[in-house]
VMD Tcl script that draws the C-alpha trace (Angstrom):
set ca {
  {-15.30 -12.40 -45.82}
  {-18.54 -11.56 -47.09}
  {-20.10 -14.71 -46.05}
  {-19.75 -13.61 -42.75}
  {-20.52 -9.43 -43.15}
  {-23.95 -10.24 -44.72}
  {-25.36 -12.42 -41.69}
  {-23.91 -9.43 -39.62}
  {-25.64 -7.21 -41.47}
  {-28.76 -8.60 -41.10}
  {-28.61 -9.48 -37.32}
  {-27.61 -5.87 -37.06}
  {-30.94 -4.59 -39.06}
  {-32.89 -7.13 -37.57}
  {-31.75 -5.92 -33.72}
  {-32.21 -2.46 -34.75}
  {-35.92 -2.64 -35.84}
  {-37.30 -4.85 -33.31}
  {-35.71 -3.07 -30.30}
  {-36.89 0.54 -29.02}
  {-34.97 3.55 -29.73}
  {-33.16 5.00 -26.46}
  {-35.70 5.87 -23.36}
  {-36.69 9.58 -23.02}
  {-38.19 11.08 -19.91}
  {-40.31 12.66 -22.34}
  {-43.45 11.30 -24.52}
  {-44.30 9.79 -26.48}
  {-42.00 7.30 -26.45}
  {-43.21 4.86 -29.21}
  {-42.78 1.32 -29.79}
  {-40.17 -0.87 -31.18}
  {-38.41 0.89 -34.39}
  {-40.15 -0.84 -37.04}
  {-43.48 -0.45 -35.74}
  {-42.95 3.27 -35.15}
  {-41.84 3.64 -38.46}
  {-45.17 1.72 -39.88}
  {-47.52 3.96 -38.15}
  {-45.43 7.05 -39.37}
  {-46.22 5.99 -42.93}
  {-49.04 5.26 -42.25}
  {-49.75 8.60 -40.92}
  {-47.92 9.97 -43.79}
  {-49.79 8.75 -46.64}
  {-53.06 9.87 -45.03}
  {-51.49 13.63 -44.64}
  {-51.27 13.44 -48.71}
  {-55.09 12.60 -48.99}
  {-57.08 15.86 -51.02}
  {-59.98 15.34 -48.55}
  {-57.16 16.65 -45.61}
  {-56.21 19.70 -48.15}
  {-59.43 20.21 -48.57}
  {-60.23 21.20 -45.26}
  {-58.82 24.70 -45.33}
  {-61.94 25.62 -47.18}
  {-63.96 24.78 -44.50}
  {-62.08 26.71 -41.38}
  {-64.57 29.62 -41.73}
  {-68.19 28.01 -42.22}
  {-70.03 25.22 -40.19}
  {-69.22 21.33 -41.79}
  {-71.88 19.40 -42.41}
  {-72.20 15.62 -40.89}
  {-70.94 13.28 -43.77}
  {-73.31 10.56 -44.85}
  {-70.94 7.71 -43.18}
  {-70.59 9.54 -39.78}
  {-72.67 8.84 -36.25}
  {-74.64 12.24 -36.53}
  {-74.92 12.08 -32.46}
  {-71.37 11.24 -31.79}
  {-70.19 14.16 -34.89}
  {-69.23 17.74 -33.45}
  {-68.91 20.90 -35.02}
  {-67.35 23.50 -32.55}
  {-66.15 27.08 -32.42}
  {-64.42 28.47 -29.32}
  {-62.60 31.49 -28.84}
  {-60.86 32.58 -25.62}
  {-59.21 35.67 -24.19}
  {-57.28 36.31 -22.10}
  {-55.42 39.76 -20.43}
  {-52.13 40.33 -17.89}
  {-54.73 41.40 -15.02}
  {-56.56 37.96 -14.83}
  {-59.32 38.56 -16.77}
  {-60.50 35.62 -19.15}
  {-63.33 35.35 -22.02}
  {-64.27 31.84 -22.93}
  {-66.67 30.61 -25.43}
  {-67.93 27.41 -27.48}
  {-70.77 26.75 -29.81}
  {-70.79 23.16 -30.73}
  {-73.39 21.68 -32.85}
  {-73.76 17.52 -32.36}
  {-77.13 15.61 -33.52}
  {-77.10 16.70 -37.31}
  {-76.87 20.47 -36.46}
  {-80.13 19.92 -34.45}
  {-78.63 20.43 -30.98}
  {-75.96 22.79 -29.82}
  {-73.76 22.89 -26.72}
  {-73.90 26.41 -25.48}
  {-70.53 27.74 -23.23}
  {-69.58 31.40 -22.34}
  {-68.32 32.47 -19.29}
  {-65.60 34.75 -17.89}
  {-63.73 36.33 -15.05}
  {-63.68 40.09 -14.72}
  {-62.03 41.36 -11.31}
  {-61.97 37.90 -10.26}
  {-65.74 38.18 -10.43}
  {-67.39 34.91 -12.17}
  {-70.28 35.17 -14.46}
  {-71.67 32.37 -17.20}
  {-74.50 31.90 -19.24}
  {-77.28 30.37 -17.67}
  {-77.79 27.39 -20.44}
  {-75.67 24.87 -21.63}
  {-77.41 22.89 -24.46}
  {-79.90 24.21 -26.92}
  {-82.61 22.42 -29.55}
  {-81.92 23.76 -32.82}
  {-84.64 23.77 -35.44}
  {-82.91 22.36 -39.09}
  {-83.49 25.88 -41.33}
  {-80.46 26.86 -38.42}
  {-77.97 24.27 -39.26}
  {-75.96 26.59 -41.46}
  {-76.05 29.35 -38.40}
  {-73.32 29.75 -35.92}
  {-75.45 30.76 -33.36}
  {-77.69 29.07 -30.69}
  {-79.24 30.74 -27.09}
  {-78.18 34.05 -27.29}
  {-74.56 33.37 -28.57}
  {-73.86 34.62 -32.32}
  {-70.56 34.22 -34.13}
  {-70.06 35.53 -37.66}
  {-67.42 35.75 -39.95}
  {-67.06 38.96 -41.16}
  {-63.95 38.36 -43.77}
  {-63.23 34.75 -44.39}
  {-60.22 35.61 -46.63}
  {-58.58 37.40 -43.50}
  {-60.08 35.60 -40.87}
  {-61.55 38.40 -38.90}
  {-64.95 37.44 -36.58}
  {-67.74 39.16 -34.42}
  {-68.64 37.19 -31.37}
  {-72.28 38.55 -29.56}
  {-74.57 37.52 -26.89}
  {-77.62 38.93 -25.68}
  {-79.28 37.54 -22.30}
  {-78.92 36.96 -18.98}
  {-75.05 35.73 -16.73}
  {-75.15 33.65 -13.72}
  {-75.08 35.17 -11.15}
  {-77.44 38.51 -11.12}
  {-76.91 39.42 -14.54}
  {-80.22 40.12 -15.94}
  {-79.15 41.76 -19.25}
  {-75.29 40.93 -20.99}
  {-75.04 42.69 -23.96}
  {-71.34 41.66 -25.25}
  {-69.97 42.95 -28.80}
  {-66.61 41.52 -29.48}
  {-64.36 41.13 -32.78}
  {-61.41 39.26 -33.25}
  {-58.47 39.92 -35.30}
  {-55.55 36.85 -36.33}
  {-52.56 38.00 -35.98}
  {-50.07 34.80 -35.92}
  {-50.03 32.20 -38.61}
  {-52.81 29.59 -38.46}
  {-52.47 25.82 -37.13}
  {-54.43 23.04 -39.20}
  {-53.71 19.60 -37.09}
  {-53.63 17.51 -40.82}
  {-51.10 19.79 -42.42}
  {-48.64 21.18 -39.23}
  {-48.87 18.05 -37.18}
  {-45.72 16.17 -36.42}
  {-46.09 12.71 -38.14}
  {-43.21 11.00 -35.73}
  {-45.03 11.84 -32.60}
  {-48.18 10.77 -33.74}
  {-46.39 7.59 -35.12}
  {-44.82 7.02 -31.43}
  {-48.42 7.89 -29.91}
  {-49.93 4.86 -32.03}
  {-46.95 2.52 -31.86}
  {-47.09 2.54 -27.82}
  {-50.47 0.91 -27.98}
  {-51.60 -3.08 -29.08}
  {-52.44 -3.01 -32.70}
  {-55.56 -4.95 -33.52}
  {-58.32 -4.78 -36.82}
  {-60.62 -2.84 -34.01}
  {-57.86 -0.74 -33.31}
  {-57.62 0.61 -36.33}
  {-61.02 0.64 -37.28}
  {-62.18 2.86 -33.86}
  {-58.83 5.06 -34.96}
  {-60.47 5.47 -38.52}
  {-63.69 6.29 -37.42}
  {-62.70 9.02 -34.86}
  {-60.95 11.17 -37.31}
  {-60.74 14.84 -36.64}
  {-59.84 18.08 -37.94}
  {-58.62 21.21 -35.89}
  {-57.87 24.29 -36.93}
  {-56.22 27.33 -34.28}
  {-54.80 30.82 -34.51}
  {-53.85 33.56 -32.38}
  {-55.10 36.89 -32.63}
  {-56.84 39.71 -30.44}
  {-60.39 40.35 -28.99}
  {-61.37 43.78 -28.75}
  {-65.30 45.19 -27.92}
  {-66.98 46.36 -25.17}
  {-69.58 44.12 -22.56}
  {-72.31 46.14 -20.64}
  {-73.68 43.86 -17.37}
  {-77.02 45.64 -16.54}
  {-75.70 48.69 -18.03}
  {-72.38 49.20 -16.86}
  {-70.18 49.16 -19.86}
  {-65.90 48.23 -19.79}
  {-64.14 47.73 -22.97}
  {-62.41 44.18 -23.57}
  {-58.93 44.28 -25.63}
  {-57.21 40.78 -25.12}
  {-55.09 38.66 -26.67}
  {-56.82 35.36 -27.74}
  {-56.78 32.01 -29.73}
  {-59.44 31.01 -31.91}
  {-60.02 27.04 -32.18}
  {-62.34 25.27 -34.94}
  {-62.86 21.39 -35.12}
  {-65.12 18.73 -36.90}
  {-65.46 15.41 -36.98}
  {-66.05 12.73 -34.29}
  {-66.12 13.42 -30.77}
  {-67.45 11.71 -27.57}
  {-65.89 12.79 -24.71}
  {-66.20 8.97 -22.49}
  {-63.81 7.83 -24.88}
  {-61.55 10.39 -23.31}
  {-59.75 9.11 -19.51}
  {-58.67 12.49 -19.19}
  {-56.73 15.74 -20.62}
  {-54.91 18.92 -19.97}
  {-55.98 21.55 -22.75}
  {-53.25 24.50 -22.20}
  {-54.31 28.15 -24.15}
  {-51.44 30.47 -23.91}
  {-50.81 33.90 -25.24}
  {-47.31 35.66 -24.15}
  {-46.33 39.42 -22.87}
  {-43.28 39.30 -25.03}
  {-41.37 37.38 -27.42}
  {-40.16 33.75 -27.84}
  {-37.54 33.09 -30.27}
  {-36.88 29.95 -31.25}
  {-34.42 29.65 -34.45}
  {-34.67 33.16 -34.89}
  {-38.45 33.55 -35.24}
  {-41.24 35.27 -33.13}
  {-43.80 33.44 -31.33}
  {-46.29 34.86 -28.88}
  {-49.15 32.22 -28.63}
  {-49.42 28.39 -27.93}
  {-51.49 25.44 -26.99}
  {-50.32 22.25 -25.87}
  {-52.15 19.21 -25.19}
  {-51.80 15.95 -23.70}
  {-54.65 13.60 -23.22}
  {-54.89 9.63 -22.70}
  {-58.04 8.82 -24.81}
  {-58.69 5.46 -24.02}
  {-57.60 2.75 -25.91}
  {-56.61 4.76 -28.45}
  {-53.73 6.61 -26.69}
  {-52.27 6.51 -23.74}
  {-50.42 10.16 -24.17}
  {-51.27 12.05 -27.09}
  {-49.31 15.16 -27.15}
  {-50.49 18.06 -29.97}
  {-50.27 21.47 -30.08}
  {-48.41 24.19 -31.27}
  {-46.25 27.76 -30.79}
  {-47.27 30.48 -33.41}
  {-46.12 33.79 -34.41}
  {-46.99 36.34 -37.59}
  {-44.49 33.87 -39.81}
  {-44.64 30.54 -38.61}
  {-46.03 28.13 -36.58}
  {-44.34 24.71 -35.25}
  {-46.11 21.69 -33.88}
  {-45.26 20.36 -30.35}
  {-43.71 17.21 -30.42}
  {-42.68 16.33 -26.85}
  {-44.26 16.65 -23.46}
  {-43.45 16.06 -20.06}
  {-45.54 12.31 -18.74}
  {-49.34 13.93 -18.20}
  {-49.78 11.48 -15.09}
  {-47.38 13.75 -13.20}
  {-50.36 16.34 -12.96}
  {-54.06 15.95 -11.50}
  {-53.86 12.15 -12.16}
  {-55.65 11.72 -9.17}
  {-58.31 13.80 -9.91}
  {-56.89 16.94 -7.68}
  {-56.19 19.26 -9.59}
  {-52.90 21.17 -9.20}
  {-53.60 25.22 -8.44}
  {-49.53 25.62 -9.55}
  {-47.53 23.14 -11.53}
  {-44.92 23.32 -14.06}
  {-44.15 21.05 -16.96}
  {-42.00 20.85 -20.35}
  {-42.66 20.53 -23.77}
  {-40.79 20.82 -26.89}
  {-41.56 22.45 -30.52}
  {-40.37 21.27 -33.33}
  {-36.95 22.24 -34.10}
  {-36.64 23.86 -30.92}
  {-35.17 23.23 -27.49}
  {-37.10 21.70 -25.06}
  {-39.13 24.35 -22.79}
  {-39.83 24.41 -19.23}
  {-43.67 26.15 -18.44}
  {-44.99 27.34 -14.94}
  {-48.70 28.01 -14.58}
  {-50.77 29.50 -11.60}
  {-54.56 28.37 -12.18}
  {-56.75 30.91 -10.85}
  {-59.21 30.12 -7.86}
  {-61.97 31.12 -9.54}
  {-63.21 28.13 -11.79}
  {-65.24 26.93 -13.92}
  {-66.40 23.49 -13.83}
  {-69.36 21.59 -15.35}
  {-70.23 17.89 -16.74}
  {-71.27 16.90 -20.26}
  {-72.16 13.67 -22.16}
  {-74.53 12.47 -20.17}
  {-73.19 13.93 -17.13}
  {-70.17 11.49 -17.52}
  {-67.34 13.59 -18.26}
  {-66.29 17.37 -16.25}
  {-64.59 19.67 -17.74}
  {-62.90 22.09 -15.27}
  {-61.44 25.79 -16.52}
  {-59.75 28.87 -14.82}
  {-57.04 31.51 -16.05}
  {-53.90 31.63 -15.12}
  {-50.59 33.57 -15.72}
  {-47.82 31.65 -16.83}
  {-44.16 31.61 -17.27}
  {-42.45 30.28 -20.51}
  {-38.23 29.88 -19.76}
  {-38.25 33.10 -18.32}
  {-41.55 35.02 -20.45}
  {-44.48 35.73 -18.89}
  {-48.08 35.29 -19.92}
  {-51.61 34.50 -19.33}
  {-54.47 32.35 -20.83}
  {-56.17 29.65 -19.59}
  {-55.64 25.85 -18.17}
  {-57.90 23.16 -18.36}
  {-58.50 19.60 -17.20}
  {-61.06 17.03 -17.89}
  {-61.96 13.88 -16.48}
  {-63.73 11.00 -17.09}
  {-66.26 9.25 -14.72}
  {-65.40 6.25 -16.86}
  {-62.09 6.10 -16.67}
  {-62.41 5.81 -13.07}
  {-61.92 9.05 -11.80}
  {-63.86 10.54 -8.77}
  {-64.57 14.24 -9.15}
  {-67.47 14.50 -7.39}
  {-70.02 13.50 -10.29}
  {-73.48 14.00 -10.33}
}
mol new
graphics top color blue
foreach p $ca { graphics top sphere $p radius 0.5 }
foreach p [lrange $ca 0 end-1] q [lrange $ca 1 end] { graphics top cylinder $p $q radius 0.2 }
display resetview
């Protein structure tokens, strides 16, 4: 008898790891069995490395380029983004490349469905500066790194006809923070590694690309005078910090969603009013990445399923309404509308190889409304023709 249960045993194991799990209209989908559960220890044992708990100490204060990275290819950004129920949307990035000598200057935003943006979008630092948050106008300071709490300010001129923009905003978390080693689901970033071919180069370009992100909801409150006529801002917003590699050809293309709801979404009894959710197909690294998150004051889950990214703007045409699905860990799975605003914002970095195209938009969450804003990139070297310089 057991002559023949152990061959059937081991037939049985040995059908079960080399075959993949059921097919889900969802991704990622992942590999064969055993090869999704290699890259989830992998993934796994690097989560337990001090360097990743480390990290929190950092979320407040720029991060110096370590001595092994590419200083040109190593990014050190800030953004923070509002958002409000009438349309209006802040948006905002300072992020130093080249050793802290260079910075990449963004703020722009919608009031009344009026556009206005800063006039530069790169600026030569000098190296006594590389310790500043701050670069062409644009100054962000933390004014309580225990709590979190920071004053964003610009002096200068907006595009178009704004000769003098003086803005004075603070922002204030109010959900529990997201740090992408720590929070991340390590099954979905197993699947998103086991769907591609494996090599020594594989791994190595995986290694050397290593990020960390940190995000958090909260609100953005302050005034903005434009040539002397002063409004008050009060929004709610997400704050985003990341380091580490970044060179935006290796991206095809993404969709970056930042959400902030009217009301409540419970999911296993708990509150959650902000989210962002991201797919992107970086090259030969992955074909659809899915991260993210849904926070509230008490917790905050990762997203661990999406609906297939190539459903929306694959083309290069981007969608003015589409809706999609995710799902957050332990919850059900989610259905999202969003209504892009006409008014855009669209401009090309690295080189002028890659575009990067924003606008606001109100959303719809099974149900809750909200607003924040939707963005797409593309890559002119992953084939795609947005009308590149």
């Amino acid at each position: 008898m057991y002559i023949y249960t152990i061959p059937g045993i081991i037939l049985f194991v040995f059908i079960f790891a080399f075959t993949k799990p059921f097919k889900s209209s969802m991704k990622p989908r992942g590999g064969i069995r055993i090869k999704n559960f290699i890259a989830w220890l992998m993934i796994r044992l690097g989560s337990q490395l001090e360097e990743n708990r480390r990290s929190l100490e950092l979320i407040n204060q720029r991060v110096p380029v370590p001595e092994e990275k590419d200083e040109e290819d190593y990014n050190d950004s800030f953004v923070f983004e509002g958002s409000d129920k009438a349309g209006n949307l802040f948006m905002t990035r300072l992020g130093f490349r080249n050793g802290g000598r260079q910075a990449e200057v963004w703020l722009w935003l919608t009031l009344d469905e009026n556009k206005y943006s800063i006039p530069v979008d790169r600026v030569d630092l000098t190296p006594e500066k590389d310790t500043l948050i701050k670069a062409g106008g644009l100054t962000y300071t933390c004014l309580d790194p225990q709590k979190g709490t920071w004053r964003i300010q610009y002096e200068g001129p907006l595009e178009p006809g704004i000769e003098n923009c003086s803005l004075d905003l603070t922002y204030e978390p109010v959900s529990e923070l997201y740090h992408s080693g720590i929070h991340m689901n390590a099954m979905t970033f197993a699947r998103s590694m086991a769907e591609m071919p494996w090599s020594r180069e594989y791994f190595q370009r995986l290694r050397s690309e290593n990020q960390c992100r940190i995000e958090q909801g909260g609100r953005l409150k302050g005034s903005i005078q434009l040539n002397g006529a002063e409004r008050s801002i009060d929004m709610l917003s997400i704050r985003d910090h990341s380091w580490g590699k970044r060179n935006w050809t290796y991206i095809n293309r993404y969709i970056w969603n930042i959400l902030s709801f009217e009301d409540d979404i419970l999911i296993n009894n708990k509150k959650y009013r902000y989210c962002v959710y991201t797919t992107v197909n970086y090259g030969i690294n992955f074909r659809h990445l899915v991260s993210g998150w849904i926070g509230g004051p008490d917790s905050v889950l990762p997203i661990v399923k999406a609906s297939d990214m190539t459903e929306l703007g694959e083309e290069g045409a981007i969608p003015g309404e589409f809706t999609t699905s995710f799902q957050a860990e332990g919850g059900p799975v989610m259905q999202l509308k969003v209504r892009r605003s006409p008014v855009e914002h669209s401009w090309f970095t690295q080189e002028q190889r890659f575009e990067i195209c924003e606008a606001a938009c109100s959303i719809e969450l099974d149900g809750i409304r909200g607003h924040g804003m939707s963005e797409f990139g593309y890559s002119k070297d992953g084939g795609y023709k947005r009308d590149f310089p």
